[in-house]
Structure formats: C-alpha cells, structure tokens
Backbone as CSV, one residue per row, in Angstrom:
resi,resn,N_x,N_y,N_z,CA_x,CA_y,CA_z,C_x,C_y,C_z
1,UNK,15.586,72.241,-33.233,15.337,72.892,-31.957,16.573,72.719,-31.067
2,UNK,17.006,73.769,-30.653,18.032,73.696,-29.250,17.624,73.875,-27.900
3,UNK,18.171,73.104,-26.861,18.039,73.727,-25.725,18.342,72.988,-24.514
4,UNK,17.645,73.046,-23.560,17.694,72.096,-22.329,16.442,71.114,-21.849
5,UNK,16.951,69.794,-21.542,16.531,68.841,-20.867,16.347,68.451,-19.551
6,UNK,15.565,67.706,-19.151,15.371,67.098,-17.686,14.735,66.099,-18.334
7,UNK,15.376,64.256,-17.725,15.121,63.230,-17.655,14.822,62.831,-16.446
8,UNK,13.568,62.915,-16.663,13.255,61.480,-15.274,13.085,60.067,-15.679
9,UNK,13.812,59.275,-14.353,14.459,57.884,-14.076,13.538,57.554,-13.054
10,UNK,13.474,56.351,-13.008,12.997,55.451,-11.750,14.453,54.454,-11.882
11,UNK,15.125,54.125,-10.977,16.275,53.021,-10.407,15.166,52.483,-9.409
12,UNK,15.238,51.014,-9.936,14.445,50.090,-8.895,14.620,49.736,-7.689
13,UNK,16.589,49.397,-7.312,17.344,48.789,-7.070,18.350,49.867,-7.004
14,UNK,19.606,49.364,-5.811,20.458,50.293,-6.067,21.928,49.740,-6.717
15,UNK,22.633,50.447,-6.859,23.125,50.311,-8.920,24.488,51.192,-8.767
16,UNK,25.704,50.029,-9.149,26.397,50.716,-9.302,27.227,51.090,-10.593
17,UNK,26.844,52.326,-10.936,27.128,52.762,-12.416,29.034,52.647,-12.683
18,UNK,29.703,52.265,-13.773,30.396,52.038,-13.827,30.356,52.865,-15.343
19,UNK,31.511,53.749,-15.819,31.349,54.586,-16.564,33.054,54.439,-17.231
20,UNK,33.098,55.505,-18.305,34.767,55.756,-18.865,35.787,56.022,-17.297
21,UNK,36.206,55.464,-16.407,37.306,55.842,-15.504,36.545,56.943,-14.288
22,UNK,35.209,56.278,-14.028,34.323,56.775,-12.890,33.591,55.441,-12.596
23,UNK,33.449,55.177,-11.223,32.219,54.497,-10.578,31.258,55.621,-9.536
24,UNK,30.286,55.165,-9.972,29.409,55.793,-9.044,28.219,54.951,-8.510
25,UNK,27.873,54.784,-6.935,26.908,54.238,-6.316,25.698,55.102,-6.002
26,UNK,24.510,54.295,-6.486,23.457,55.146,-6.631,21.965,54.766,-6.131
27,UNK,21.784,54.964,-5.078,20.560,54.289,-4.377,19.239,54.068,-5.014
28,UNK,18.378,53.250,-4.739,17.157,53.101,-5.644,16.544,54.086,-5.490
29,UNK,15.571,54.825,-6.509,14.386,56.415,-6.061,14.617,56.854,-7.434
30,UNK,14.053,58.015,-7.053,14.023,58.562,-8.954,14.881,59.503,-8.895
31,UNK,15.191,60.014,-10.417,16.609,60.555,-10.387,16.355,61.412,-11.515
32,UNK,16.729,62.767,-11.709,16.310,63.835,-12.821,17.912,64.266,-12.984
33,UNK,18.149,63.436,-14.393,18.972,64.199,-15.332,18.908,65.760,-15.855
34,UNK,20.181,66.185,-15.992,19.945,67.954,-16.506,20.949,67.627,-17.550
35,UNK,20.614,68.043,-19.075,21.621,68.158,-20.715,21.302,68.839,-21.107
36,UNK,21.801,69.179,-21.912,21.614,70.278,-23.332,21.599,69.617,-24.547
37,UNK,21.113,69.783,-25.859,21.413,69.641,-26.808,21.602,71.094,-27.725
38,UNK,22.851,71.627,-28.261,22.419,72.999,-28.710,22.393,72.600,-30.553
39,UNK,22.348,71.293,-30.802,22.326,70.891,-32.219,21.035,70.044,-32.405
40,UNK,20.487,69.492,-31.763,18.983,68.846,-32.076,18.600,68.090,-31.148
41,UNK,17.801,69.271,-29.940,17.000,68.555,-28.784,16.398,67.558,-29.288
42,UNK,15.490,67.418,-30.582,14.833,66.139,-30.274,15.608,64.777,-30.734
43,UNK,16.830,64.689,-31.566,17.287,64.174,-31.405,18.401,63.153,-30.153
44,UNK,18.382,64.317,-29.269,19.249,64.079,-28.584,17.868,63.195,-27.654
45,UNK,17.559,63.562,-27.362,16.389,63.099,-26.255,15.910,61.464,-27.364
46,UNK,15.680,61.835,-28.443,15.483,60.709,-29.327,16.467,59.619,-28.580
47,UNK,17.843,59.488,-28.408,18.655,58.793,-28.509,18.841,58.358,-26.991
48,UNK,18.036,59.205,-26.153,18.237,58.349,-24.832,17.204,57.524,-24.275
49,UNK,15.949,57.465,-25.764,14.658,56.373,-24.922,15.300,55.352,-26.132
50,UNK,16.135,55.612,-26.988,17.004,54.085,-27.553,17.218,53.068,-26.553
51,UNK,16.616,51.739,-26.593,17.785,50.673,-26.089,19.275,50.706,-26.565
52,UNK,18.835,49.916,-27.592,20.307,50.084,-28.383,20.884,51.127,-28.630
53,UNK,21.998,51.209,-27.868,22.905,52.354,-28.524,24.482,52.226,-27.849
54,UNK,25.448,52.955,-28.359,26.693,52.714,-27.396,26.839,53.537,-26.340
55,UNK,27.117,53.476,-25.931,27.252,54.212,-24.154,28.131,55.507,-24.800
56,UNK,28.147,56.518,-24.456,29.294,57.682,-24.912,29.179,58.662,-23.370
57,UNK,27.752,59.280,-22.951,28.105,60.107,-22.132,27.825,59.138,-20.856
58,UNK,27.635,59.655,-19.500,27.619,59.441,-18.538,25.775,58.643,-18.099
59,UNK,25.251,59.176,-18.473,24.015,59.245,-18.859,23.696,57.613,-19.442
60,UNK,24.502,57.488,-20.436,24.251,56.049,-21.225,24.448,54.949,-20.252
61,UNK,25.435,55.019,-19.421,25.194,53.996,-18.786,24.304,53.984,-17.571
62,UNK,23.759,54.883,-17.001,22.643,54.667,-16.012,21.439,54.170,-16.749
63,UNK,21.445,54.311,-18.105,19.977,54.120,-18.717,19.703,52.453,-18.603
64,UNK,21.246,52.072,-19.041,21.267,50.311,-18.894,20.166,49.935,-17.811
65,UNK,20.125,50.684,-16.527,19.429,50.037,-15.752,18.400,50.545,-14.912
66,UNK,18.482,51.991,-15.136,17.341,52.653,-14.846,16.248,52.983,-15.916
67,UNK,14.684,52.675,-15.696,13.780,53.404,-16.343,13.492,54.526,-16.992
68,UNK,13.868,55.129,-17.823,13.363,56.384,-18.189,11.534,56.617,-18.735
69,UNK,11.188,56.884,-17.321,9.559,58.118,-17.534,9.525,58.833,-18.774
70,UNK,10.084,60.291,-18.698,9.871,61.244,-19.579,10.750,62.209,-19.390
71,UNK,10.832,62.918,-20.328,11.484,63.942,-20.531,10.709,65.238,-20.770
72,UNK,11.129,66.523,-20.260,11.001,67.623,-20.183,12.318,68.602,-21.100
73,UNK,11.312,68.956,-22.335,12.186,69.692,-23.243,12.248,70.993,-23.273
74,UNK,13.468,71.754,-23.130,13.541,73.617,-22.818,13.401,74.269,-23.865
75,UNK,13.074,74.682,-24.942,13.851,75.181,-26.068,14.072,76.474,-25.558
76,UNK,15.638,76.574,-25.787,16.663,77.770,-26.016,17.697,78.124,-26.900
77,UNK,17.357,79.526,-27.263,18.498,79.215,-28.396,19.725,79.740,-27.057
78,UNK,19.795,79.880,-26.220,20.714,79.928,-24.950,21.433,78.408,-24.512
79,UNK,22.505,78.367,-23.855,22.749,77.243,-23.262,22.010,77.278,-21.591
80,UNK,21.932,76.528,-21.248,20.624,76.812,-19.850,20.946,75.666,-18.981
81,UNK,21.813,74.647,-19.750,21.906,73.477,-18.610,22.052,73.780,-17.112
82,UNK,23.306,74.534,-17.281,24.065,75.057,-15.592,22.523,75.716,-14.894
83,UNK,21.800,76.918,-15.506,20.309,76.819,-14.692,19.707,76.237,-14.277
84,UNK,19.847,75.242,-15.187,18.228,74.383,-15.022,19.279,73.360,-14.029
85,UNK,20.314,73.237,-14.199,20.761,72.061,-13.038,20.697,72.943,-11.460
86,UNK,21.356,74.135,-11.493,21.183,74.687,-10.069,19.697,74.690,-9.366
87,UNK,18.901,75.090,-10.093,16.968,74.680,-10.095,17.002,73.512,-9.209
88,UNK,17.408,72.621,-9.917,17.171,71.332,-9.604,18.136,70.662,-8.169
89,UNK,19.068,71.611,-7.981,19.731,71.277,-6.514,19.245,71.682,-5.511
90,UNK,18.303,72.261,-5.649,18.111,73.168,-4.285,16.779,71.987,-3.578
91,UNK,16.438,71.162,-4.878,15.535,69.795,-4.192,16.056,68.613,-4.128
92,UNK,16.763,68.108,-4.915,17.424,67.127,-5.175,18.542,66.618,-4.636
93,UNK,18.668,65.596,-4.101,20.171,64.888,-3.386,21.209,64.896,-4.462
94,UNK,22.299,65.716,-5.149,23.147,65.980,-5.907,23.951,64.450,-6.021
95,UNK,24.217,63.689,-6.878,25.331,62.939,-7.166,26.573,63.373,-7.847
96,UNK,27.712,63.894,-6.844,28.963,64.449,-7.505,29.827,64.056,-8.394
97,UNK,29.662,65.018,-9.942,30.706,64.344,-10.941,30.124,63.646,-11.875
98,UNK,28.503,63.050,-11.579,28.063,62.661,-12.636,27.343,63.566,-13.714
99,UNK,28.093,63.486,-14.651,27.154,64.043,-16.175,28.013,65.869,-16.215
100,UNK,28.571,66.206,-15.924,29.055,67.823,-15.610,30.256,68.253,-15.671
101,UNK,30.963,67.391,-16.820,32.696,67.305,-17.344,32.627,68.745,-17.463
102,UNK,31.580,69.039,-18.316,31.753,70.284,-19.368,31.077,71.466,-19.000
103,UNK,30.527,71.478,-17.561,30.005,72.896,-16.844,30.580,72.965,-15.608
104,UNK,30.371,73.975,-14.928,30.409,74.471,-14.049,29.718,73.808,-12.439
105,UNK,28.549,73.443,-12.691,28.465,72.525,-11.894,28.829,71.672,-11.746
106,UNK,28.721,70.957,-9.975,29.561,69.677,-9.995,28.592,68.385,-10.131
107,UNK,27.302,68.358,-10.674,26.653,67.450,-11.205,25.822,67.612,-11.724
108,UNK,25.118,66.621,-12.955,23.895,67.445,-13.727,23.340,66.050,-13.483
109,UNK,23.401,65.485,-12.163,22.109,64.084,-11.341,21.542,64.347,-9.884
110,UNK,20.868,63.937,-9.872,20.158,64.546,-8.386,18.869,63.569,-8.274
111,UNK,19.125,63.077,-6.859,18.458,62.297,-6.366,17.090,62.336,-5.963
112,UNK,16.087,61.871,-6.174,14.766,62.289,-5.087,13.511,60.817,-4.425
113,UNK,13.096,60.968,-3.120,12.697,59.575,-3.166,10.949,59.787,-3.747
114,UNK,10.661,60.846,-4.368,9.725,60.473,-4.681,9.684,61.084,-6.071
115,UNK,8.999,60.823,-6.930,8.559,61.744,-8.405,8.891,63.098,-8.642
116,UNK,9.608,63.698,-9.144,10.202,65.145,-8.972,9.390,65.609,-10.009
117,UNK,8.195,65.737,-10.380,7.628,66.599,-11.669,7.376,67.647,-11.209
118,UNK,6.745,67.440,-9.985,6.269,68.796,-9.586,7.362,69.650,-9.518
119,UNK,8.509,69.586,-8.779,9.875,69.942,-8.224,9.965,70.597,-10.203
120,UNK,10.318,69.917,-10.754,10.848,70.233,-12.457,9.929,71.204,-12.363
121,UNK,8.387,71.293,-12.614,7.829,72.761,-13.098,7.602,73.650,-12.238
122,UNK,7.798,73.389,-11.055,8.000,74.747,-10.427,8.993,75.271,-10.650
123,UNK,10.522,74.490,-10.707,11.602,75.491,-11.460,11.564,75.781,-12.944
124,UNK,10.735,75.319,-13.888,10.519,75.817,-14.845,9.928,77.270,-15.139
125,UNK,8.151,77.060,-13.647,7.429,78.460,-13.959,8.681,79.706,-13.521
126,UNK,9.496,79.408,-12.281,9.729,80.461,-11.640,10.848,81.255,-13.060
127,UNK,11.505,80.329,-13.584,12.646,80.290,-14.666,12.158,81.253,-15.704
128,UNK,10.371,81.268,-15.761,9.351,81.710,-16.788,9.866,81.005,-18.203
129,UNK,10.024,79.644,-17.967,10.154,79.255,-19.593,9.310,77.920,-19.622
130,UNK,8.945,78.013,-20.785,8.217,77.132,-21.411,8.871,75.454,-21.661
131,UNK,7.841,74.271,-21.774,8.375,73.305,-21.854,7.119,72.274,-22.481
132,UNK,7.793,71.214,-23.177,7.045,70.217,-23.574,7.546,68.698,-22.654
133,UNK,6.730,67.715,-22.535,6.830,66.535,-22.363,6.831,65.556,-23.200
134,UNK,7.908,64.622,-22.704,8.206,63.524,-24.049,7.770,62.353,-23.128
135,UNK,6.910,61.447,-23.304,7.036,60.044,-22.544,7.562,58.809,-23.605
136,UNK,7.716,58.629,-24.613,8.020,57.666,-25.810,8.299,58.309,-26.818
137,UNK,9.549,57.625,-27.576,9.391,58.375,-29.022,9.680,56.955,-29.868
C-alpha cells in the first residue's frame, strides 16, 4: 500500500529535539505529524511505533520522547503529503523546518493544545478520501 500519513503525539513536557544539524524547541501538547510512504505505508508507520530503531528522519527523534497515539493511514497511489500537510495548517501551530527537506512546505509538524482527531477527519472528509486507524502494531 502507498500513501499518506498523520501521526498523533502527546509531548508531556517541553523538549528540545536535537536532530542531523537542526535543533528545535517544542512545547508540551499534542502534535500531528504529516509523511508519505510511496513504497510500504504499513511498513513505514510499522517502524515509527518501533522503540528500537536508529533515528534517520526528523520524526525519529521526537519519538524518543514523545508518545505516539495513532496513526491515520491515506492510501494513494498519488503523493498527498504537501495536501494533507496544508489541511493540517490551517489548525495547527506550524513548527518551521521540521520533517519537510523534501516538499514544498515549510513543515510537515504542527502543534495543537488539545487532541487534533477531529481537526485530521474533517480534513480528510472535505479531501473526500478515505482512511484507516493504527493505534499499535
């Protein structure tokens, strides 16, 4: 399966992520990641409710210390990240530079102080695409 993601985080505490030649400060509240996988969503999503693993994207190291809830899976055979991240700005407190080397936007993190699910499927219905939920794998 290919497509796009949304991770929701709970940060308990506020946290300063320290990454490949980026720091970023990041207040406690919940926080909805936007990725793609266009080679194996469930893998990819597989690999971010891992503890163990090596840090590679931007992403890996917030996990060190934030909670990951669940995930919300897109399937597309489209790339959709840059959508589904603009969706997600128009609610979300944007953190600049994190996770968005490789698009167009200038972040695929965004802040919120309370539970963003609702926020995620309303930009899903309006998007008209379909989605599954992952809480454990």
């Amino acid at each position: 399966m290919k497509g796009g993601y949304f991770l929701i985080l709970f940060l308990p505490e506020d946290f300063h992520v320290k990454t490949k030649g980026r720091n970023f400060f990041l207040r406690a509240g919940y926080y909805v990641y936007v990725g793609s996988a266009m080679n194996s969503l469930e893998g990819r999503i597989a690999r971010h409710f891992r503890k163990e693993k090596r840090p590679h994207w931007h992403i890996d190291y917030l996990l060190m210390q934030a909670e990951l809830l669940r995930a919300y899976l897109v399937p597309s055979e489209k790339r959709i990240e840059e959508e589904l991240s603009r969706g997600v700005a128009e609610f979300g407190e944007p953190v600049p530079g994190f996770g968005a080397s490789d698009v167009s936007v200038g972040t695929n993190l965004y802040r919120f102080d309370e539970p963003p699910d609702e926020k995620i499927k309303e930009i899903l219905r309006r998007l008209g695409l379909k989605w599954m939920v992952v809480e454990k794998i």
